[in-house]
Backbone and ligand atoms as CSV (ligand in chain L), in Angstrom:
chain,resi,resn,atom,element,x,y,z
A,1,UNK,N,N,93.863,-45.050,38.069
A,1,UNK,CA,C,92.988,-44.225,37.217
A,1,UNK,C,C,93.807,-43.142,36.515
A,2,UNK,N,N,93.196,-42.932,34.815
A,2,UNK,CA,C,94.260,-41.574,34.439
A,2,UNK,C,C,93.918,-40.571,35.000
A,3,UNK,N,N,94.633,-39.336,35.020
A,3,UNK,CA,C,93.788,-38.054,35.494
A,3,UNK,C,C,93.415,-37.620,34.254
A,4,UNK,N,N,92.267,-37.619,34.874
A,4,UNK,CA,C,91.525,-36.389,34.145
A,4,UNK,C,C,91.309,-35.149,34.014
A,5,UNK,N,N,91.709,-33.879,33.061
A,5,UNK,CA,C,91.637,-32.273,33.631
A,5,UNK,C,C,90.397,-31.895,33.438
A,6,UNK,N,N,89.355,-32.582,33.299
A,6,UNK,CA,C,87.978,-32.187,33.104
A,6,UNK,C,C,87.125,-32.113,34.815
A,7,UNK,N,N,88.347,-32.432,35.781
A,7,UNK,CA,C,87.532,-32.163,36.888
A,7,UNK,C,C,87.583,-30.635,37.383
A,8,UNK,N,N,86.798,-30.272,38.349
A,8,UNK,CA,C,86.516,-29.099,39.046
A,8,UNK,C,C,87.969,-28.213,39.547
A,9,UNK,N,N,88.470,-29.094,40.359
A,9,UNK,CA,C,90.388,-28.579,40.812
A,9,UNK,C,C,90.817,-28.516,39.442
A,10,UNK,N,N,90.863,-29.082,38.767
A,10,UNK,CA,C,91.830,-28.903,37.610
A,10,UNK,C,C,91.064,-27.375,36.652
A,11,UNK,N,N,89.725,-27.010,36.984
A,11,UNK,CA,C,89.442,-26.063,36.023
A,11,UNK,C,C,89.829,-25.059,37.182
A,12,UNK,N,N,89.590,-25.108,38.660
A,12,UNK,CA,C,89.976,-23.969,39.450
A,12,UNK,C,C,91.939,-23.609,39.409
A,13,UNK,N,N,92.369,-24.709,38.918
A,13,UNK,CA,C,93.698,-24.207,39.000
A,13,UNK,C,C,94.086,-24.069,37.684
A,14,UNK,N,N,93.231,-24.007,36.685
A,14,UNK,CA,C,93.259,-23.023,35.301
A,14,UNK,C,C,92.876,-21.412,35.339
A,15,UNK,N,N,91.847,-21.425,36.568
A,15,UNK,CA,C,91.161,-19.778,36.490
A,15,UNK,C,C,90.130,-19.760,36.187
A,16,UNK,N,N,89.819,-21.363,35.553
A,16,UNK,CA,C,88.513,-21.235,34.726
A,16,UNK,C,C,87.058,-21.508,35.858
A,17,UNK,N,N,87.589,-21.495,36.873
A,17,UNK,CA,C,86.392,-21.704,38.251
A,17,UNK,C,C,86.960,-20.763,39.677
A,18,UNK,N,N,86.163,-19.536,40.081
A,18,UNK,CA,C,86.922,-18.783,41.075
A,18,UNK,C,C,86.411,-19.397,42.410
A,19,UNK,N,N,87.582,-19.232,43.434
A,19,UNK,CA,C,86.913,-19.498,44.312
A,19,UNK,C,C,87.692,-18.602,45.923
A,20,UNK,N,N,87.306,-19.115,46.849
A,20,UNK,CA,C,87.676,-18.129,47.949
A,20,UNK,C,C,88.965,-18.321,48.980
A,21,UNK,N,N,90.060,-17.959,48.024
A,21,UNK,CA,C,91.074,-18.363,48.103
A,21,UNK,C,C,92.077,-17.961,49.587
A,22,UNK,N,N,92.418,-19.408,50.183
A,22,UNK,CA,C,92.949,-18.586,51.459
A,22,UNK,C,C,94.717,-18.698,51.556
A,23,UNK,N,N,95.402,-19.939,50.930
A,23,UNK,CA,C,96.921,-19.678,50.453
A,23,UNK,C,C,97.135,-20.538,49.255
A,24,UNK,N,N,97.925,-20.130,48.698
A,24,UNK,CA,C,98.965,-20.563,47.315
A,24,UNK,C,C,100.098,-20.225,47.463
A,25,UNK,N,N,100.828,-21.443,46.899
A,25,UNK,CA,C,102.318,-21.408,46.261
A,25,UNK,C,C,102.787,-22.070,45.776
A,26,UNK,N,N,104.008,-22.677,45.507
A,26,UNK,CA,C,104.118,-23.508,44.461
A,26,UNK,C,C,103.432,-24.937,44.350
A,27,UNK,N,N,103.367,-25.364,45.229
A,27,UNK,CA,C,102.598,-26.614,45.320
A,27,UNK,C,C,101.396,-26.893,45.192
A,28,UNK,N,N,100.786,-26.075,45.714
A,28,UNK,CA,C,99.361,-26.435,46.309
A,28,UNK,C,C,98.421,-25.003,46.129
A,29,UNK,N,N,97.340,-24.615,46.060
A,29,UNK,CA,C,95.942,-23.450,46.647
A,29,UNK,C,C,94.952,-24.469,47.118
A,30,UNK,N,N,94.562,-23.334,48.391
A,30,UNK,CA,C,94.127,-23.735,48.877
A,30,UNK,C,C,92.953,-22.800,49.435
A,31,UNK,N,N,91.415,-22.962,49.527
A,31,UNK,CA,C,90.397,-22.487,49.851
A,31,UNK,C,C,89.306,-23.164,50.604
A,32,UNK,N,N,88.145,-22.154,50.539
A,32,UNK,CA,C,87.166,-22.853,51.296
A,32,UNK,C,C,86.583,-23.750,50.403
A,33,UNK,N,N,85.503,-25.041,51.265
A,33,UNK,CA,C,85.295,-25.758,50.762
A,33,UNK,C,C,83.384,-25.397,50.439
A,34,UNK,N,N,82.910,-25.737,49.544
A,34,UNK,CA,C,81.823,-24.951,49.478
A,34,UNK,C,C,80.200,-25.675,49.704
A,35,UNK,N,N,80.889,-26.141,50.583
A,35,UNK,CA,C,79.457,-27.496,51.448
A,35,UNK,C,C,80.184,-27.993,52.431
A,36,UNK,N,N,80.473,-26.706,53.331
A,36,UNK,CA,C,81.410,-26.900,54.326
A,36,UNK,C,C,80.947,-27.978,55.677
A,37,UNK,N,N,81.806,-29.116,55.932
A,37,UNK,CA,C,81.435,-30.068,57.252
A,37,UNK,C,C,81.253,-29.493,58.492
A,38,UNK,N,N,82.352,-28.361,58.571
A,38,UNK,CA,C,82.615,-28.245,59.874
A,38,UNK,C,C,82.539,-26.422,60.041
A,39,UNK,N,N,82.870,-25.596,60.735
A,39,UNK,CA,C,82.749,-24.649,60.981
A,39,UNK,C,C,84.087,-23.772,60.254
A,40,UNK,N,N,84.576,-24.709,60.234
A,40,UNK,CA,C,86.099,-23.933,58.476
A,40,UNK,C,C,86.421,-25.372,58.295
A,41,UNK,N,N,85.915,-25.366,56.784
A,41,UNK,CA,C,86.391,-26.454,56.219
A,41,UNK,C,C,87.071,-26.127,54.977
A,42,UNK,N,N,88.571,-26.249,54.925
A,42,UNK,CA,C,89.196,-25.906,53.769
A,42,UNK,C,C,89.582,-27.084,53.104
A,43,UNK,N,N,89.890,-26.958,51.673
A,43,UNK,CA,C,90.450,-27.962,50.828
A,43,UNK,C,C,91.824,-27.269,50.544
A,44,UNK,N,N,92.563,-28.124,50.595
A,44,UNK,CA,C,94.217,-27.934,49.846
A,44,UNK,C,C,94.589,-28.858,48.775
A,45,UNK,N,N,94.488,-28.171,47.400
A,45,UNK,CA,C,94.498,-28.857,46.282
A,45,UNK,C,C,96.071,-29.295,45.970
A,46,UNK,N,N,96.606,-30.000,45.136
A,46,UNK,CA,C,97.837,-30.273,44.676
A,46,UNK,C,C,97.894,-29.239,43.347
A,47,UNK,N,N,99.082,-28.587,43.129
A,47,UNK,CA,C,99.664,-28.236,41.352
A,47,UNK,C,C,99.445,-29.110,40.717
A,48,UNK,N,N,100.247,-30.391,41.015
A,48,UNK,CA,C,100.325,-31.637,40.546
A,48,UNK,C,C,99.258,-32.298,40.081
A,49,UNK,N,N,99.513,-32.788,38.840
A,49,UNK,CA,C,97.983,-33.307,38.240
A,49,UNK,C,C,98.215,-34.547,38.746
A,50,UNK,N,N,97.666,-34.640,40.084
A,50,UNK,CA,C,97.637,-36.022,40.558
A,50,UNK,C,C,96.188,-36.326,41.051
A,51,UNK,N,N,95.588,-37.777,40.533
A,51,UNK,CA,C,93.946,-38.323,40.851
A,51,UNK,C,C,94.011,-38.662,42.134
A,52,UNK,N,N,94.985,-38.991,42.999
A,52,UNK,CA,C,94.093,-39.150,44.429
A,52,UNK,C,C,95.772,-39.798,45.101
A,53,UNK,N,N,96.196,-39.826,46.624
A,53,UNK,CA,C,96.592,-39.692,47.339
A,53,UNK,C,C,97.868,-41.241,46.819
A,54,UNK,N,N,97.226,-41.997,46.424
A,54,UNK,CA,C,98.488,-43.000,46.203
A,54,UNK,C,C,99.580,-42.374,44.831
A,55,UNK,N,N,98.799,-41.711,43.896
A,55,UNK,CA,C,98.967,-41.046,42.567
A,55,UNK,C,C,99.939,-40.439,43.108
A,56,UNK,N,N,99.867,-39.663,43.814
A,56,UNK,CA,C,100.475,-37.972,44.330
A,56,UNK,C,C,101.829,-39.129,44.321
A,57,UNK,N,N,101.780,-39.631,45.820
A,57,UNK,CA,C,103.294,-40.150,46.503
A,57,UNK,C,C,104.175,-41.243,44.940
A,58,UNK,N,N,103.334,-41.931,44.223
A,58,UNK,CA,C,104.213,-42.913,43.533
A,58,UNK,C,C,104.399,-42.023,42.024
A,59,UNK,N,N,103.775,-40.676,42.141
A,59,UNK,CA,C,104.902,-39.857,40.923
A,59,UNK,C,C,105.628,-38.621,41.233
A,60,UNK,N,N,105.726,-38.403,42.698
A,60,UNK,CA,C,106.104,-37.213,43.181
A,60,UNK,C,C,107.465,-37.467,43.740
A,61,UNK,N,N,108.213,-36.080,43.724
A,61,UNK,CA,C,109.553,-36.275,44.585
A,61,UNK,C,C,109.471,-36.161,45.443
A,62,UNK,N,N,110.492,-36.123,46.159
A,62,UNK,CA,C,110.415,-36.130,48.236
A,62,UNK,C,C,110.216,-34.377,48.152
A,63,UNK,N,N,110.753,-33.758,47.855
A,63,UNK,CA,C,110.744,-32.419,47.496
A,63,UNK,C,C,109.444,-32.078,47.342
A,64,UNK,N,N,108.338,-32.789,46.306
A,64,UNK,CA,C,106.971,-31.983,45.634
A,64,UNK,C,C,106.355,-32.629,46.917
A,65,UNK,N,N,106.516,-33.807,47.413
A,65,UNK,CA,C,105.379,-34.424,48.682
A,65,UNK,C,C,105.781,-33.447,49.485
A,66,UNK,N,N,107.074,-33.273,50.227
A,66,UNK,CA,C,107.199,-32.431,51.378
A,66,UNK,C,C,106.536,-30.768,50.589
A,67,UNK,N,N,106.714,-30.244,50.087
A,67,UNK,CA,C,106.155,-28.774,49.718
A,67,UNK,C,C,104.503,-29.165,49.913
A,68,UNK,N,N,104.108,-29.951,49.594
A,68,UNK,CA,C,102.387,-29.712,49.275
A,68,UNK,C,C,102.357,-29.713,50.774
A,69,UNK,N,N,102.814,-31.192,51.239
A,69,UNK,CA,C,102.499,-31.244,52.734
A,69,UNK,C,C,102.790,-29.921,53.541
A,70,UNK,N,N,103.609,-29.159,53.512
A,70,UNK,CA,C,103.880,-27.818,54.042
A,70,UNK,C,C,102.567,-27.001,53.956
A,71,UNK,N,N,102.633,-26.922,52.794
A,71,UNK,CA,C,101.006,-25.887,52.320
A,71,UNK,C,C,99.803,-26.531,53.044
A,72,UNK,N,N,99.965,-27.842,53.471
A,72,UNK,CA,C,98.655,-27.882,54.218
A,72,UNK,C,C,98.838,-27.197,55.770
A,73,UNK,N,N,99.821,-27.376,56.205
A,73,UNK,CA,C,99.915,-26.664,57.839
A,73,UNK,C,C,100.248,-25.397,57.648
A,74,UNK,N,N,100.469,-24.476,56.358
A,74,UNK,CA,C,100.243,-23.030,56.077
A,74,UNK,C,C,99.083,-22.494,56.209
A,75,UNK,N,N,98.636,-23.560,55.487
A,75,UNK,CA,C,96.624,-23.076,55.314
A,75,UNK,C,C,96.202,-23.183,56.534
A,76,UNK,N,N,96.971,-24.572,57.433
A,76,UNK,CA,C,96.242,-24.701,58.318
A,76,UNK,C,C,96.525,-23.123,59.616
A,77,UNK,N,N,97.929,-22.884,59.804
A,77,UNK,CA,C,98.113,-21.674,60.066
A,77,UNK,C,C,97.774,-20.516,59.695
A,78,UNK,N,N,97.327,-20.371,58.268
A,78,UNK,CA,C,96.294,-19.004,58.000
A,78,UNK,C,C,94.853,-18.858,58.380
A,79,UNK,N,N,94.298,-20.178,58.417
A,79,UNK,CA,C,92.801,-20.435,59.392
A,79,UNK,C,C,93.325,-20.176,61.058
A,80,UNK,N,N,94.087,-20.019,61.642
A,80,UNK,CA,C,94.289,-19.829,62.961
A,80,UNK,C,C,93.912,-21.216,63.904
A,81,UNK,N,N,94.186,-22.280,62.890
A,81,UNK,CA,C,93.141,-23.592,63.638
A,81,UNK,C,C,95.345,-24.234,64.196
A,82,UNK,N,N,96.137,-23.839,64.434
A,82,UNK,CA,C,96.777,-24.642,65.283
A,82,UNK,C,C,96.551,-25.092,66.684
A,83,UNK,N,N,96.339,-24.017,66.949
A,83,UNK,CA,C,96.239,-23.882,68.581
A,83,UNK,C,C,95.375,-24.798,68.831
A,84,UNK,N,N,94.168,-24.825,68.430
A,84,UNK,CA,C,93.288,-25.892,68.489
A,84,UNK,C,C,93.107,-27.031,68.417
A,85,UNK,N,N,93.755,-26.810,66.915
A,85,UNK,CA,C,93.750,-28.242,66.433
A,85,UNK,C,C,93.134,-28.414,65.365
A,86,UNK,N,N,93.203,-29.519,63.949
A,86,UNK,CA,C,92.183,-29.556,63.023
A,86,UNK,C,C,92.034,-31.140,63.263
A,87,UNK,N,N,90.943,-31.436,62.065
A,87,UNK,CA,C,91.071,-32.782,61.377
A,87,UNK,C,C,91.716,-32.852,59.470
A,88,UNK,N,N,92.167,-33.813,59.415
A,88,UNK,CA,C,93.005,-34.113,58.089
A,88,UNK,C,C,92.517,-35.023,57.134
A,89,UNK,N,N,91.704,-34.966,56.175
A,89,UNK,CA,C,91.078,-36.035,55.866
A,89,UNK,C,C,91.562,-36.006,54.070
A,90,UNK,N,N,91.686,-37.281,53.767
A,90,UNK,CA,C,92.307,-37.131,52.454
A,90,UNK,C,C,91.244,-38.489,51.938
A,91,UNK,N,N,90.174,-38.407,51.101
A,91,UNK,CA,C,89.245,-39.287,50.612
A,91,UNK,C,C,89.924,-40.066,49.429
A,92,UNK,N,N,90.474,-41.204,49.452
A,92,UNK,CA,C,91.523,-41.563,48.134
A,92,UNK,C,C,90.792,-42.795,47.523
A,93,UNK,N,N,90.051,-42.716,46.524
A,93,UNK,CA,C,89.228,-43.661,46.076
A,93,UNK,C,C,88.241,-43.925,45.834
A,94,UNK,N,N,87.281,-45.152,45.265
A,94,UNK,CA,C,85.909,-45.678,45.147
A,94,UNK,C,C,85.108,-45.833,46.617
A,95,UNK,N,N,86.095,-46.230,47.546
A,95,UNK,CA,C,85.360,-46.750,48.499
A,95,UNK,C,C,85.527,-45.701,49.596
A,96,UNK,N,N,86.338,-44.643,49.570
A,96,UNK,CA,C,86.050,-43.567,50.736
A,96,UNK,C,C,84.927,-42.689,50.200
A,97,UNK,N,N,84.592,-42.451,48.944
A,97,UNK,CA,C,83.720,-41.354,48.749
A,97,UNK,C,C,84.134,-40.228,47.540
A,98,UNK,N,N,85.184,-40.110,47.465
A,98,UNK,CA,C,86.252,-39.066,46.600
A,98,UNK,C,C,85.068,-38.920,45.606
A,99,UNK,N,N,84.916,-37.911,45.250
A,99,UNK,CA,C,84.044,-37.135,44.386
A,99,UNK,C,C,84.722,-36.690,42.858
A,100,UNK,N,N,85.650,-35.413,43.759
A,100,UNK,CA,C,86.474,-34.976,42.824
A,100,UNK,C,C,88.119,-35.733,42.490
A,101,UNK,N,N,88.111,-36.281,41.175
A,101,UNK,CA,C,89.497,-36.886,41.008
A,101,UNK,C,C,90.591,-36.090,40.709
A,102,UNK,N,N,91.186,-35.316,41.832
A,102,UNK,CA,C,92.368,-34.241,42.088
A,102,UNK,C,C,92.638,-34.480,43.154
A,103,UNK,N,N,93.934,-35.087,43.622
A,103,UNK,CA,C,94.484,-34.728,44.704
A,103,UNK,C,C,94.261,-33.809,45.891
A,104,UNK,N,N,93.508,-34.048,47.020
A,104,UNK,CA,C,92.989,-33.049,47.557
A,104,UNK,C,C,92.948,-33.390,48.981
A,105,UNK,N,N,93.426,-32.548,50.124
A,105,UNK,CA,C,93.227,-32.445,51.532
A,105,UNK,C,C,92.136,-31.797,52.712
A,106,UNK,N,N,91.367,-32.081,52.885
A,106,UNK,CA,C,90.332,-31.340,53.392
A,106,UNK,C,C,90.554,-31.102,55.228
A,107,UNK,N,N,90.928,-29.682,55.381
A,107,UNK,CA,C,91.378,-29.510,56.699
A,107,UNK,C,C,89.944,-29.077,57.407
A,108,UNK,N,N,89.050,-29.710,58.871
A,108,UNK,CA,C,88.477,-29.318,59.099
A,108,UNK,C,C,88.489,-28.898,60.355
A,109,UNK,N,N,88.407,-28.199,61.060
A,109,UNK,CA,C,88.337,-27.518,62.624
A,109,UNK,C,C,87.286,-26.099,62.686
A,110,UNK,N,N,87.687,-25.673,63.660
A,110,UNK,CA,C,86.892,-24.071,64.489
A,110,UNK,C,C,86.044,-25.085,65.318
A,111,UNK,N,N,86.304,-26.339,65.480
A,111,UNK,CA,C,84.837,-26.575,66.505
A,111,UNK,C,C,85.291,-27.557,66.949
A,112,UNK,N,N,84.922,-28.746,68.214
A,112,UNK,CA,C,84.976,-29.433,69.004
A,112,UNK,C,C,84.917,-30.520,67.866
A,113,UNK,N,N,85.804,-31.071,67.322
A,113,UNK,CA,C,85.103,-32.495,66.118
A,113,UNK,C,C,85.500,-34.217,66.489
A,114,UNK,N,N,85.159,-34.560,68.213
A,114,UNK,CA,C,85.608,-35.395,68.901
A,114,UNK,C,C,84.124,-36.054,68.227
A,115,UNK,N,N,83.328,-35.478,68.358
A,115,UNK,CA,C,81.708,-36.173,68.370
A,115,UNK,C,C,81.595,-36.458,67.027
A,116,UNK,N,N,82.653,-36.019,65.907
A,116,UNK,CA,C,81.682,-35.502,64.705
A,116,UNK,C,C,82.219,-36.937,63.840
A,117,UNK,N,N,81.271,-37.535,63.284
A,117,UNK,CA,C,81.582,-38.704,62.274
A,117,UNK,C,C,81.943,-38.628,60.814
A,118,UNK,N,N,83.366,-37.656,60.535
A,118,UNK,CA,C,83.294,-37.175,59.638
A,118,UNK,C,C,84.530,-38.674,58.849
L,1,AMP,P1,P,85.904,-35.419,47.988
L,1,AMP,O1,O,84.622,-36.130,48.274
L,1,AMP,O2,O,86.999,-35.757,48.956
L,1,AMP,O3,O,86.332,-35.594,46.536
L,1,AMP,O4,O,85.632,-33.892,48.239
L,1,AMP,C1,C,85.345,-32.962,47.250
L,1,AMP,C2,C,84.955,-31.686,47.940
L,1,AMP,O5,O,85.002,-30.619,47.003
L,1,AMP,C3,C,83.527,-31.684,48.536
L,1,AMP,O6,O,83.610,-31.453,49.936
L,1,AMP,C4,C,82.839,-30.520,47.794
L,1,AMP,O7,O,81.957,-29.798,48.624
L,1,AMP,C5,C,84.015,-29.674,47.328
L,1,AMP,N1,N,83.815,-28.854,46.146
L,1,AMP,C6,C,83.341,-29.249,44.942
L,1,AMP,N2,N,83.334,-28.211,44.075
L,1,AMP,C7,C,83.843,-27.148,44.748
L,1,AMP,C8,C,84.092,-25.776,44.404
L,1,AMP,N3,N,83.847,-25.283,43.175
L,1,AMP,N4,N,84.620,-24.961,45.348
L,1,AMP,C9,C,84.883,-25.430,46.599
L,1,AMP,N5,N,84.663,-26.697,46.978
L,1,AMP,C10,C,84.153,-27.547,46.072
């Protein structure tokens, strides 16, 4: 699929959509998610105008994959969810559900999510 910048991530990482921002840096911002699953459910967006998880790896360097991937266990360390533990869910496609076509990681924890059918 092409990307498209007419999606939601792509207007929040213009400015043109605010939201409740918990880390950024070069790679990646990352915030809450705003129909949250779990008891902190954050999204970690890509810089990279990439449509979904195969996109990212077959135009990215080892360099831009390893940095984003970093920013997700930053975020996940600024939520305080190591100790615990999260879940990692990356929706890549027609048939998982993917909504928004932006590259995107959805970290979910603060709660017991053995039971949860996410
Ligand atoms: P996905 O189904 O993997 O594409 O997930 C997209 C996620 O983006 C959903 O969990 C939505 O609740 C979330 N979402 C959509 N718009 C916004 C927004 N403006 N701010 C925060 N989260 C959003």
């Amino acid at each position: 699929m092409e990307y498209n910048s007419d999606n939601v991530f792509a207007k929040i990482l213009r400015g043109e959509i605010e939201t409740n921002k918990i880390y950024e840096d070069d790679y990646a911002i990352s915030f809450y998610d705003i129909a949250p699953k779990a008891k902190v459910h954050a999204l970690v967006i890509s810089k990279a105008m990439v449509v979904d998880f195969e996109d990212f790896i077959e135009h990215s360097t080892a360099s831009e994959i390893a940095g984003y991937m970093r920013a997700i266990v930053r975020t996940a360390e600024k939520l305080n969810l190591i100790e615990d533990g999260y879940r990692l869910v990356f929706n890549s496609g027609k048939n998982s559900g993917q909504e928004v076509p932006h590259l995107h990681a959805h970290i979910l924890g603060g709660e017991d999510l053995s039971t949860h059918n996410i």
